[in-house]
N, C-alpha and C positions, 0 to 999 in steps of 0.2 A: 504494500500500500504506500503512495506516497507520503512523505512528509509535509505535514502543511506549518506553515510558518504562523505566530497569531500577527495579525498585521491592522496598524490602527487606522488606517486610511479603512480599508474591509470592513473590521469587523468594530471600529468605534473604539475609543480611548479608556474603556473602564473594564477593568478586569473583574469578575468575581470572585469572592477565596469563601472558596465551600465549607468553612466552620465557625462553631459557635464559640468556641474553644478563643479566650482572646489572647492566651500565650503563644496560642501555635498561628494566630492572627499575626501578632508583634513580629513575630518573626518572618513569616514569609512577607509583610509588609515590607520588612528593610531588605531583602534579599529578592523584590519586584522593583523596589523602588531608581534604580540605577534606568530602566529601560523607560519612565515616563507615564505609566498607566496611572490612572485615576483606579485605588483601590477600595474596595465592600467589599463588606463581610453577606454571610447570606444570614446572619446574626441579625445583623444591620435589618436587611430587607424585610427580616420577618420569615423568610422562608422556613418553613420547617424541617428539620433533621430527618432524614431519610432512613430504613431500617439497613444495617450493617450487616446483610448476613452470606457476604461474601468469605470465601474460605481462603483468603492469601491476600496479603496488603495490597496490591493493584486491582484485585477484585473491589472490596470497599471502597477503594481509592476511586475508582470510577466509577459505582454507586453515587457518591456525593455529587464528584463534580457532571456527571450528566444530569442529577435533577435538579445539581443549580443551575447550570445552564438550561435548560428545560423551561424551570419556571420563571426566570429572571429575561431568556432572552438574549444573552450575553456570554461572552467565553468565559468558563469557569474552570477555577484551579483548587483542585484538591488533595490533600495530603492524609493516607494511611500510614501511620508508623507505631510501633513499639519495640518493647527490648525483649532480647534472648535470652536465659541466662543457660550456659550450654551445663551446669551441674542437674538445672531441672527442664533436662530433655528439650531444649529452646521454650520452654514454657517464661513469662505468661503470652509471651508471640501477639499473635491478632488478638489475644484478649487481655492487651495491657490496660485497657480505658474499661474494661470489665472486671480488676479486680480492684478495682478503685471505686465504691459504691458511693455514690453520690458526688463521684468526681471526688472524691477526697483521696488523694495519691499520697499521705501519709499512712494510711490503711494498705494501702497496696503495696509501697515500701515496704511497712512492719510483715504483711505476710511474705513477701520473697525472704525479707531475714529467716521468717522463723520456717519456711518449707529448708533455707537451708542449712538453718543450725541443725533438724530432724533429720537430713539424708549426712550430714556432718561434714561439709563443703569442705575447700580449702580457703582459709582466709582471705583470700583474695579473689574471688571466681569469676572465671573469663564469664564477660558477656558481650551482645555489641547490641546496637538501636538499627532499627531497619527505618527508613520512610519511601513509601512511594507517593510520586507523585503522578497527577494525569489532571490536564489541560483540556476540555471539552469545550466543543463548540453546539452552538440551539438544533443546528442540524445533525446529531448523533455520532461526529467525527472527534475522534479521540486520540492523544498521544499521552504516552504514559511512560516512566522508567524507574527505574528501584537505585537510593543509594544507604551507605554502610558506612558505621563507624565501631571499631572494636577497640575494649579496651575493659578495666576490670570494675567488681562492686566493692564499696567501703562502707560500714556499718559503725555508726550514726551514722544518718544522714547529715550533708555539710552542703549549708549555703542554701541562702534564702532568695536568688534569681533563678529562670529559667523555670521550668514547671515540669510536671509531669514526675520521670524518674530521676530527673537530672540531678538531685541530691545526692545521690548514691552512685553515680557512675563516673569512672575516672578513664579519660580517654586513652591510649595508648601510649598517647606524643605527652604527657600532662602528669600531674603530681595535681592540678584542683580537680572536685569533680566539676561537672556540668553550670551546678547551682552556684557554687564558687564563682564564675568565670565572667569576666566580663562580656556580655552581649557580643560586642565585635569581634572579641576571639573565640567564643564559641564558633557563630556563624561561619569563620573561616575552617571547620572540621569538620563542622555536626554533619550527621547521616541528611540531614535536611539541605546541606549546605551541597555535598556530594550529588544527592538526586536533583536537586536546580541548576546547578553548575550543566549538568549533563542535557538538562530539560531546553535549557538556554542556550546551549550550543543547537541544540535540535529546532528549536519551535521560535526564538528569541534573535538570534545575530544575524 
C-alpha cells in the first residue's frame, strides 16, 4: 500500500491526538509540535473513548485513532503503549492502563512490585515500554508503527513527572527513572519518542 504523507494544504492544519489521557496529551503535543499542526485532544472534543479490545498495541492503536478521525472529520493520531516486565512473562503488556483501576498507576506500580517480590525477581528486572502509534485519516487510510525503549525496574517508585509507569523504570542509557527526568530528555529516548521519530520520517518530512 502506498505511503501517504499527512499534508496540511489536503487535509487542513489540525491534527487530532486520540486520548483523554492529558500526560500522554503533553507529550505527543511537544513531539507534533516542531511540524506546525494546530493540536486537540478528542478529550477536548468531547469524543468519546472507544472500546480497546484489540489484542496487540497497533491493534488498539488504531481503534482510537480511526474513531477519532471518524467522528471528528480530521486526521487523527493515536498512541497504544505499555511496559513489559520480561520476569512476568511480558505481562502487564496491553493491559498496563488495566491494572491501574481508576487510572490510579500507583496501584499498578504496587502490584508489578508485589507479583515480583512472589515469583522472587532479581533486583533489578529487565523490562522495556512498547508504544505504537497510527495516524488515521476520515476516509479509513491508516499508517501505523511500533517503537521501544529497554531498560530496568526500581522499587520505590522515584519522581513525581511523566505519568503512567515512569516512576519505576530506568532506561538503559540512565541512572533516573522516567518520572525523575526532565520532559526534554525523556522525549529524546522514550518508546514514544522512537515510534514518532519513525512515524515522521514516514507520514511527516
Amino acid at each position: 500500500m502506498t505511503r501517504r504523507k499527512l499534508d496540511k494544504g489536503r487535509d487542513g492544519g489540525t491534527l487530532v491526538i486520540a486520548t483523554h489521557n492529558p500526560g500522554k496529551l503533553r507529550e505527543i503535543n511537544e513531539l507534533v509540535a516542531p511540524y506546525g499542526f494546530d493540536v486537540v485532544s478528542a478529550g477536548a472534543l468531547g469524543l468519546p473513548e472507544p472500546v480497546e479490545d484489540g489484542t496487540t498495541y497497533i491493534e488498539n492503536a488504531r481503534i482510537k485513532a480511526l474513531a477519532a478521525a471518524t467522528a471528528s472529520g480530521k486526521p487523527a493520531l493515536a498512541d497504544d503503549s505499555g511496559i513489559s516486565v520480561d520476569a512476568l512473562h511480558g505481562a502487564p503488556g496491553i493491559f498496563s492502563a488495566r491494572w491501574a483501576p481508576g487510572k490510579d498507576f500507583s496501584v499498578a506500580m504496587e502490584r508489578v512490585e508485589a507479583e515480583l517480590r512472589w515469583r522472587d525477581a532479581l533486583a533489578a528486572p529487565a523490562a522495556h515500554f512498547v508504544s505504537a502509534l497510527t495516524l488515521a485519516w476520515p476516509d479509513g487510510h491508516m499508517e501505523d508503527v511500533e517503537g521501544t525503549v529497554h531498560g530496568t525496574l526500581t522499587f520505590p517508585a522515584r519522581g513525581e513527572r511523566g505519568f503512567g509507569y515512569d516512576p519505576i523504570f530506568v532506561p538503559a542509557s540512565g541512572t533516573l527513572t522516567f518520572g525523575e527526568m526532565d520532559p526534554t530528555e525523556k522525549n529524546a529516548m522514550s518508546h514514544r519518542a522512537d515510534a514518532f521519530a519513525q512515524l515522521s520520517r514516514l507520514c511527516l518530512e
